[in-house]
DSSP file (Angstrom, degrees, kcal/mol; ACC not computed):
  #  RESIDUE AA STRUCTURE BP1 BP2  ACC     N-H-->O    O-->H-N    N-H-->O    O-->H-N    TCO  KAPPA ALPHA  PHI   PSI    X-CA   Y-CA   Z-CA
    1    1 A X              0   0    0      0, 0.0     2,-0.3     0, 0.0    83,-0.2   0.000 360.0 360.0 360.0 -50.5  -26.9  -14.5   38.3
    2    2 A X        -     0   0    0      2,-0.2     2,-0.6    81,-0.1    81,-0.1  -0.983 360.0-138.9-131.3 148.5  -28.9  -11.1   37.2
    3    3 A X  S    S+     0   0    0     -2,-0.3     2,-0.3     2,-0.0    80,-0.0  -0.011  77.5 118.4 -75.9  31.0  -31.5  -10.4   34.1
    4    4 A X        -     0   0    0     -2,-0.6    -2,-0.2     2,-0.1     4,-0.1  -0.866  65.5-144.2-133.9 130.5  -29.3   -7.1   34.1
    5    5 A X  S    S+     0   0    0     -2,-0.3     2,-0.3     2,-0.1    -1,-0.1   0.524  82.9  45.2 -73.2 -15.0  -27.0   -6.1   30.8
    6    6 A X  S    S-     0   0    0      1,-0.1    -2,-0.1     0, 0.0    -4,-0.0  -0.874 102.6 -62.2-151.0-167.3  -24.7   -4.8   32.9
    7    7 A X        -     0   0    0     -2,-0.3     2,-0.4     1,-0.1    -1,-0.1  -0.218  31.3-151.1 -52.0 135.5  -22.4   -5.2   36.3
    8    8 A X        -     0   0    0     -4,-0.1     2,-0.2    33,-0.0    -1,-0.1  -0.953  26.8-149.1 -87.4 130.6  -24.3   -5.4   39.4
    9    9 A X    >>  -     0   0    0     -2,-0.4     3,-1.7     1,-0.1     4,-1.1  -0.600  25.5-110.0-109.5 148.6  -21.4   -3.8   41.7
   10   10 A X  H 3> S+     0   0    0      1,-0.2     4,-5.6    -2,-0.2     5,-0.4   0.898 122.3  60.8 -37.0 -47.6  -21.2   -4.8   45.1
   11   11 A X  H 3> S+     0   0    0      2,-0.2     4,-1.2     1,-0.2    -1,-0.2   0.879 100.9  57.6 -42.6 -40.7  -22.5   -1.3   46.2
   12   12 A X  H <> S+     0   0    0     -3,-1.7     4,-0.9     1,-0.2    -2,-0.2   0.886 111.0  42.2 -67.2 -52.7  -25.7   -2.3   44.1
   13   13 A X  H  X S+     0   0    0     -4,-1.1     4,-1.2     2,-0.2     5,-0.4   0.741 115.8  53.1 -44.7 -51.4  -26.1   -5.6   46.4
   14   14 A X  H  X S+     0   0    0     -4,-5.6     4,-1.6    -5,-0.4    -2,-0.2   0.880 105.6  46.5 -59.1 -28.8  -25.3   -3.5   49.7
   15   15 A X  H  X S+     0   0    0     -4,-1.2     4,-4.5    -5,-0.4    -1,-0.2   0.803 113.4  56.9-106.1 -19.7  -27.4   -1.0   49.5
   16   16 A X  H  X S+     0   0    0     -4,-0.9     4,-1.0    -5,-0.2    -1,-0.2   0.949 112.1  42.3 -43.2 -45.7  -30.5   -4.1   48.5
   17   17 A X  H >X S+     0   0    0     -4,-1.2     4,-1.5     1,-0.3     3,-0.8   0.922 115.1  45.4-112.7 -50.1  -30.0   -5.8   51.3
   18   18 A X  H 3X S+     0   0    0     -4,-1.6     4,-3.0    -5,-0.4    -1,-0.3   0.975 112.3  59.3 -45.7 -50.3  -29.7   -2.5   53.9
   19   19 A X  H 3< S+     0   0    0     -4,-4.5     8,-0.2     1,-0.2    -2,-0.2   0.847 110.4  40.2 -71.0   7.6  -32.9   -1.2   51.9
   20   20 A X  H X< S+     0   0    0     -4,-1.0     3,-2.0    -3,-0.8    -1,-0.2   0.945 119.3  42.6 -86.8 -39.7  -34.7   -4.5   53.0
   21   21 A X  H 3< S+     0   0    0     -4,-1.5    -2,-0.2     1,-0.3    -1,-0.2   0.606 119.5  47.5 -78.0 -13.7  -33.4   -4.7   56.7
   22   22 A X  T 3X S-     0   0    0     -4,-3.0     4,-1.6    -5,-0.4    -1,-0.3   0.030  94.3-168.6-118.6  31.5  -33.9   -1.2   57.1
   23   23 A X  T <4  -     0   0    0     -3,-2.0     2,-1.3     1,-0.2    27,-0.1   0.040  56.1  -1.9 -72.1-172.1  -37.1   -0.5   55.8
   24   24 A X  T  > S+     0   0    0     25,-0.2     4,-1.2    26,-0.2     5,-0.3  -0.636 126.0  59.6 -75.0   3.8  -38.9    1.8   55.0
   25   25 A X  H  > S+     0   0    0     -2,-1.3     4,-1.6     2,-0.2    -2,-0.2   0.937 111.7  40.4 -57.8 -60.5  -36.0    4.4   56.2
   26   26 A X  H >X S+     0   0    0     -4,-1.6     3,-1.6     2,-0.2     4,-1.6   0.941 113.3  57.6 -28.2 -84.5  -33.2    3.0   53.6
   27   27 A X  H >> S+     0   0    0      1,-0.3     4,-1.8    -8,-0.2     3,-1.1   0.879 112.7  45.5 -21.8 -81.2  -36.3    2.6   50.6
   28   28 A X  H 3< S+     0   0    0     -4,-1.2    -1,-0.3     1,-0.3    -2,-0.2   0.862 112.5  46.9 -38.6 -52.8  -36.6    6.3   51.3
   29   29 A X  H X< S+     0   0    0     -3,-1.6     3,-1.0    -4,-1.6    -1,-0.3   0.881 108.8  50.6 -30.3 -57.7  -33.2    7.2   51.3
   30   30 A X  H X< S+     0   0    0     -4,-1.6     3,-4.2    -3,-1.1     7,-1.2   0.923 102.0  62.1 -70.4 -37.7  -32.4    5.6   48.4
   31   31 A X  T 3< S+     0   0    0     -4,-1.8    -1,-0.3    -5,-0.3    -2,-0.2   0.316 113.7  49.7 -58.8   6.7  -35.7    7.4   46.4
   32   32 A X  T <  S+     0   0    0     -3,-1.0     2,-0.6    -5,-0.2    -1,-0.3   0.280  88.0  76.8-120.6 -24.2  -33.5   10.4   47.4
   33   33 A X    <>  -     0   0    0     -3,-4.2     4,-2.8     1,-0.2    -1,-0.2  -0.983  61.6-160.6-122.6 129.6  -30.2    9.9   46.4
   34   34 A X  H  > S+     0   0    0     -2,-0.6     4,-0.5     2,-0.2    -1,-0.2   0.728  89.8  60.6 -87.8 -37.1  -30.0   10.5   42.6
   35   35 A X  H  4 S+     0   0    0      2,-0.1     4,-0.4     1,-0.1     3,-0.2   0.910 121.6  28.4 -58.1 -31.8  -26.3    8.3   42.0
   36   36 A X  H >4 S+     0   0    0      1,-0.2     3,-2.2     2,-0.1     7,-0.2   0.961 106.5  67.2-103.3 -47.9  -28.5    4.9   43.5
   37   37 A X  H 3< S+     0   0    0     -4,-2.8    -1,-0.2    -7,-1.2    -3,-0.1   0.701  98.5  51.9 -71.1  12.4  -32.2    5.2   42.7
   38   38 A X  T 3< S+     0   0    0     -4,-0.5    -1,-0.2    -3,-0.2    -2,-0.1   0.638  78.0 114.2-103.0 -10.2  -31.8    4.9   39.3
   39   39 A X    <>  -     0   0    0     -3,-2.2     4,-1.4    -4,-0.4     5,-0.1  -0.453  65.8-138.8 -45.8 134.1  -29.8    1.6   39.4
   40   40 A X  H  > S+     0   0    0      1,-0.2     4,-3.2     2,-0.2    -1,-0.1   0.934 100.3  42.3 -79.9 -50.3  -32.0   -0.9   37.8
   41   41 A X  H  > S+     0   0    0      1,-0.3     4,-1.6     2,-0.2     5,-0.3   0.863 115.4  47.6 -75.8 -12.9  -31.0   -3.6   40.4
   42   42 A X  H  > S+     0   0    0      1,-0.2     4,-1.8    -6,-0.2    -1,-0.3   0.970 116.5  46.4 -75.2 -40.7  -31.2   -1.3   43.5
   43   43 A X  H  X S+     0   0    0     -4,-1.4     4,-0.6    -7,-0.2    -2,-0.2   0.762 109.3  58.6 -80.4 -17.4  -34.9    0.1   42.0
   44   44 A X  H  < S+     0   0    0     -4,-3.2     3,-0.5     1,-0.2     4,-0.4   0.979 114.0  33.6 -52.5 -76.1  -35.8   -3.5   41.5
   45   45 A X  H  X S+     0   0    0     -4,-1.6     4,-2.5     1,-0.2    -2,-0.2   0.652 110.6  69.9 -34.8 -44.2  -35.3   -4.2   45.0
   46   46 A X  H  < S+     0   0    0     -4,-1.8    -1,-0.2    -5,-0.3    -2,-0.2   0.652  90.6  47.6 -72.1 -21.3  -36.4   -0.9   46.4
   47   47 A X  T  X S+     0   0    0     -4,-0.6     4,-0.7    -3,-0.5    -1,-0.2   0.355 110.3  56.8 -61.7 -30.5  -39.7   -0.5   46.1
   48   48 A X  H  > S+     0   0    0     -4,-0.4     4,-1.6     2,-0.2     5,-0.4   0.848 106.8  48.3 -28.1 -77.6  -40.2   -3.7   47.4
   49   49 A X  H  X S+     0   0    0     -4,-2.5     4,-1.4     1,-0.2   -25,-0.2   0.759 106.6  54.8 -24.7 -53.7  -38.7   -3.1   50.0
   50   50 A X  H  > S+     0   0    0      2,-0.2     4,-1.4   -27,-0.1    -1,-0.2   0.876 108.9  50.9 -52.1 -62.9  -40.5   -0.1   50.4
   51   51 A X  H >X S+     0   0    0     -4,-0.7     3,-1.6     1,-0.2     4,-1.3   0.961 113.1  43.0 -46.6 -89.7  -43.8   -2.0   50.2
   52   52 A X  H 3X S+     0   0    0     -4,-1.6     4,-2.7     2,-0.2    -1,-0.2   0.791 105.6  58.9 -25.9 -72.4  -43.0   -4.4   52.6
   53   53 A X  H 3X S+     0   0    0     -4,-1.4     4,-1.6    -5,-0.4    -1,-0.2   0.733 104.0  52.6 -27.2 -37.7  -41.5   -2.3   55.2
   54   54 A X  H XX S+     0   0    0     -3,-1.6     4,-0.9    -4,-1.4     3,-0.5   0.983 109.9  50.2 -71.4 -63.0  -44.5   -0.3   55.5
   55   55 A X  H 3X S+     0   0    0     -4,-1.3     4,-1.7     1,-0.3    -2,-0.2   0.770 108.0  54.4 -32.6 -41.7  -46.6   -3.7   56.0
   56   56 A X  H >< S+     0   0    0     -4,-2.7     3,-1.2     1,-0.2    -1,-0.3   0.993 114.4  38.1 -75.5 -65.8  -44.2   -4.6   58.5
   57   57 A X  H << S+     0   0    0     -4,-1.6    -2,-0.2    -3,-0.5    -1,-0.2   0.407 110.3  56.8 -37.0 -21.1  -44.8   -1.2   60.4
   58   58 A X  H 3< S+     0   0    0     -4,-0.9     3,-0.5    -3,-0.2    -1,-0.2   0.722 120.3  36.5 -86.0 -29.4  -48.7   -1.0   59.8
   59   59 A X  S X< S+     0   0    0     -4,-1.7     3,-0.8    -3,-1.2     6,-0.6  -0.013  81.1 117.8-126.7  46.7  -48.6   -4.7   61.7
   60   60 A X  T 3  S+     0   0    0      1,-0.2    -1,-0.2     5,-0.2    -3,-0.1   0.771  73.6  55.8 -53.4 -33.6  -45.7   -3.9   64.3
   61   61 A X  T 3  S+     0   0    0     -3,-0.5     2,-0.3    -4,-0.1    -1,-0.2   0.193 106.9  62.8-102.7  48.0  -48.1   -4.5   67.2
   62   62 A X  S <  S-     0   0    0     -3,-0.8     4,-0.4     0, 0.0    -3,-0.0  -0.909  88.9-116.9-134.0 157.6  -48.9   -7.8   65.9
   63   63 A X  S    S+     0   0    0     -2,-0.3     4,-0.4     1,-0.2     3,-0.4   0.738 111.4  69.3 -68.1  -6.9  -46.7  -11.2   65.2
   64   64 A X  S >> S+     0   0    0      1,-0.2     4,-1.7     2,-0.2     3,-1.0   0.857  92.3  52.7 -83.4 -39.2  -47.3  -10.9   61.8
   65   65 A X  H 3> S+     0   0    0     -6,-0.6     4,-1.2     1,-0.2    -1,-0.2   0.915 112.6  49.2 -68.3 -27.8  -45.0   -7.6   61.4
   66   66 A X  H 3> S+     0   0    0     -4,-0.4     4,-0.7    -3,-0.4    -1,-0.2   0.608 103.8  55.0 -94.0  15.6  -42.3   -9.4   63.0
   67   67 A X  H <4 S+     0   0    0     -3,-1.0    -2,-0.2    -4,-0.4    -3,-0.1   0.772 109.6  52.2-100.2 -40.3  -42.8  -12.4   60.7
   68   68 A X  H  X>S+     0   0    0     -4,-1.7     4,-5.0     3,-0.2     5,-0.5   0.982 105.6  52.2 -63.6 -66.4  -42.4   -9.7   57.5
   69   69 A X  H  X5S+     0   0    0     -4,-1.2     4,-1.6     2,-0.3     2,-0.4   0.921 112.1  41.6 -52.8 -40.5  -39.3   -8.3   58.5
   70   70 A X  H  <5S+     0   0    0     -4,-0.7     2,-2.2     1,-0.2     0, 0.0  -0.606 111.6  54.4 -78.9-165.3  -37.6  -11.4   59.0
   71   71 A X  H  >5S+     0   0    0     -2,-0.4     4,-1.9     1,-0.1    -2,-0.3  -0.621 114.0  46.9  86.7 -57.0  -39.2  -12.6   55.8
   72   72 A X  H  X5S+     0   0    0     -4,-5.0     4,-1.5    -2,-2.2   -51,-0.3   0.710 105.1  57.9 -84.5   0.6  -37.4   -9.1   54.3
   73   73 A X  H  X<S+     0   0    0     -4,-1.6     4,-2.9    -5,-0.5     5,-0.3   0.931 111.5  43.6 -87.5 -33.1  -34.0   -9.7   55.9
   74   74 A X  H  > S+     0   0    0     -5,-0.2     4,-1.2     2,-0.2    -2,-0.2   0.926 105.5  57.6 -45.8 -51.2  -34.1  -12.7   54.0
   75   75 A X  H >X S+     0   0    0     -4,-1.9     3,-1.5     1,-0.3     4,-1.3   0.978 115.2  47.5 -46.2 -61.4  -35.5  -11.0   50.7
   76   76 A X  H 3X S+     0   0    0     -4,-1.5     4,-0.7     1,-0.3    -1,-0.3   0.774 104.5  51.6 -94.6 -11.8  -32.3   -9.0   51.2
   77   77 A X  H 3X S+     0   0    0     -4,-2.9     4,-1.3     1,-0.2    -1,-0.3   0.599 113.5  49.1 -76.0   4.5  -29.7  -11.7   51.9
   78   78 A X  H <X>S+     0   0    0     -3,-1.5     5,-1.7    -4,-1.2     4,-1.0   0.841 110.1  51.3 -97.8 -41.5  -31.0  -13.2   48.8
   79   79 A X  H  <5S+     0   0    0     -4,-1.3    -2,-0.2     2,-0.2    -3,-0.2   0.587 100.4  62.9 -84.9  -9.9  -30.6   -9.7   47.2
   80   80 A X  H  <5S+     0   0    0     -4,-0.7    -2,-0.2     1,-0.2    -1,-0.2   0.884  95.8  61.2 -92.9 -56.8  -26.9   -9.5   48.5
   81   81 A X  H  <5S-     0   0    0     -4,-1.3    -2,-0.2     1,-0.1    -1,-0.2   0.909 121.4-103.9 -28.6 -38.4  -26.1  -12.4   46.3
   82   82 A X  T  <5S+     0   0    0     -4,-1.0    -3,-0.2     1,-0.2     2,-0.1   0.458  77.2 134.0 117.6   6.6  -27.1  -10.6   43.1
   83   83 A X      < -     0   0    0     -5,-1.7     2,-0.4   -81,-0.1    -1,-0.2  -0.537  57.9-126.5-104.0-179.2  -30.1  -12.3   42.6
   84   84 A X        -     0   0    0    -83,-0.2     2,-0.3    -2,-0.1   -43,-0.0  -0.757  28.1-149.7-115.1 155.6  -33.5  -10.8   41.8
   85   85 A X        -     0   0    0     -2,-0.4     2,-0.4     2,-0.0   -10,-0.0  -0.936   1.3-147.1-133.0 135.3  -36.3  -11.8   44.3
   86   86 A X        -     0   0    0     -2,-0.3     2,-0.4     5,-0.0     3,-0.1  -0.922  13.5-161.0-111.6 116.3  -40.3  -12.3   43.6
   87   87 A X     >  -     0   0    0     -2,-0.4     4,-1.4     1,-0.1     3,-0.4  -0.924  30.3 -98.0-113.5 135.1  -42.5  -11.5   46.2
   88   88 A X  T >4 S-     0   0    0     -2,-0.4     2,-2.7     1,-0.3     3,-0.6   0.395  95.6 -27.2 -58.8 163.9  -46.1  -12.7   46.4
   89   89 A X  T 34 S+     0   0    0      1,-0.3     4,-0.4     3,-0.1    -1,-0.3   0.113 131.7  75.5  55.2 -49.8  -48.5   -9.7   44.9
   90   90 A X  T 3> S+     0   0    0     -2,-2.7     4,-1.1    -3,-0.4    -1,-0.3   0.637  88.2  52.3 -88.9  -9.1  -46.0   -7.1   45.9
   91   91 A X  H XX S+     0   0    0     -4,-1.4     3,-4.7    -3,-0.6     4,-0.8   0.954 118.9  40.4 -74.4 -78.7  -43.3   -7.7   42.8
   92   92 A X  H 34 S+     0   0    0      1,-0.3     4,-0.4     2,-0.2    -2,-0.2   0.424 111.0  54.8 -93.7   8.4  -46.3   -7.3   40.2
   93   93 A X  H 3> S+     0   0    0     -4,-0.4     4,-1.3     2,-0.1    -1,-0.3   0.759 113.3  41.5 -94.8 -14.6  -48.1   -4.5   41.9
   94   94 A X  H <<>S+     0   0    0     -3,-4.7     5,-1.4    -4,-1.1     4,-0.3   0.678 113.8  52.2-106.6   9.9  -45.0   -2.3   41.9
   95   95 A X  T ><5S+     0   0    0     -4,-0.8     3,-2.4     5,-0.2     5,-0.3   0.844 110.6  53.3 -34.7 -55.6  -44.1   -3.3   38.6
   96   96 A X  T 345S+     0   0    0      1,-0.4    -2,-0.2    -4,-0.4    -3,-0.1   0.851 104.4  48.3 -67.6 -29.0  -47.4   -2.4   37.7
   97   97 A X  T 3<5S-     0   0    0     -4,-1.3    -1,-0.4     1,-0.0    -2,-0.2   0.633 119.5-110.7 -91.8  17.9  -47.4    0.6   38.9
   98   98 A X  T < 5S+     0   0    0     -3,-2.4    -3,-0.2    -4,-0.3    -2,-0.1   0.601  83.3 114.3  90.7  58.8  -44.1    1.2   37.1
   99   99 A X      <       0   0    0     -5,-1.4   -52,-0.3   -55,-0.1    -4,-0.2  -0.057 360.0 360.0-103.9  13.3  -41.5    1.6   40.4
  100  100 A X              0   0    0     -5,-0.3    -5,-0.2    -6,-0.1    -4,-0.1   0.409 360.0 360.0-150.3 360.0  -39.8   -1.4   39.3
């Protein structure tokens, strides 16, 4: 279900799937709150989130910004299972920069 040594709690799964549907205000939040961002699966997820959310906001007055957000409510019902999500470019550039 997760590449993760240890439980992923339901809280860990809620608070994915808010920080995609509520991006970037949740993403921010979470980078804030010392108990969540350091949860592996939440920081997996969050920074993504993060990413994305912004994209979605840079191209609000276009269809393409509403085409990302649903595209990240999905990312986060997928993340509300428990599962880990890859998303095109944006998984391996915040891995890369090490936010993930």
């Amino acid at each position: 279900m997760s590449n993760f040594n240890y439980e992923v709690t339901s809280d860990d799964k809620l608070w994915a799937l808010l920080a995609y549907v509520f991006s970037p205000l949740v993403p921010i939040l979470l980078l804030l709150m010392e108990d969540k961002k350091n949860r592996p699966f939440i920081k997996a997820h969050n920074a993504q989130a993060l990413v994305l959310g912004v994209i979605a906001v840079l191209t609000s007055g276009f269809c393409i910004g509403l085409l990302v957000w649903l595209y990240a409510i999905y990312l986060g019902f997928q993340a509300y299972q428990g599962k880990l999500v890859t998303v095109p470019v944006i998984t391996d550039f915040v891995k890369g920069q090490g936010w993930a």
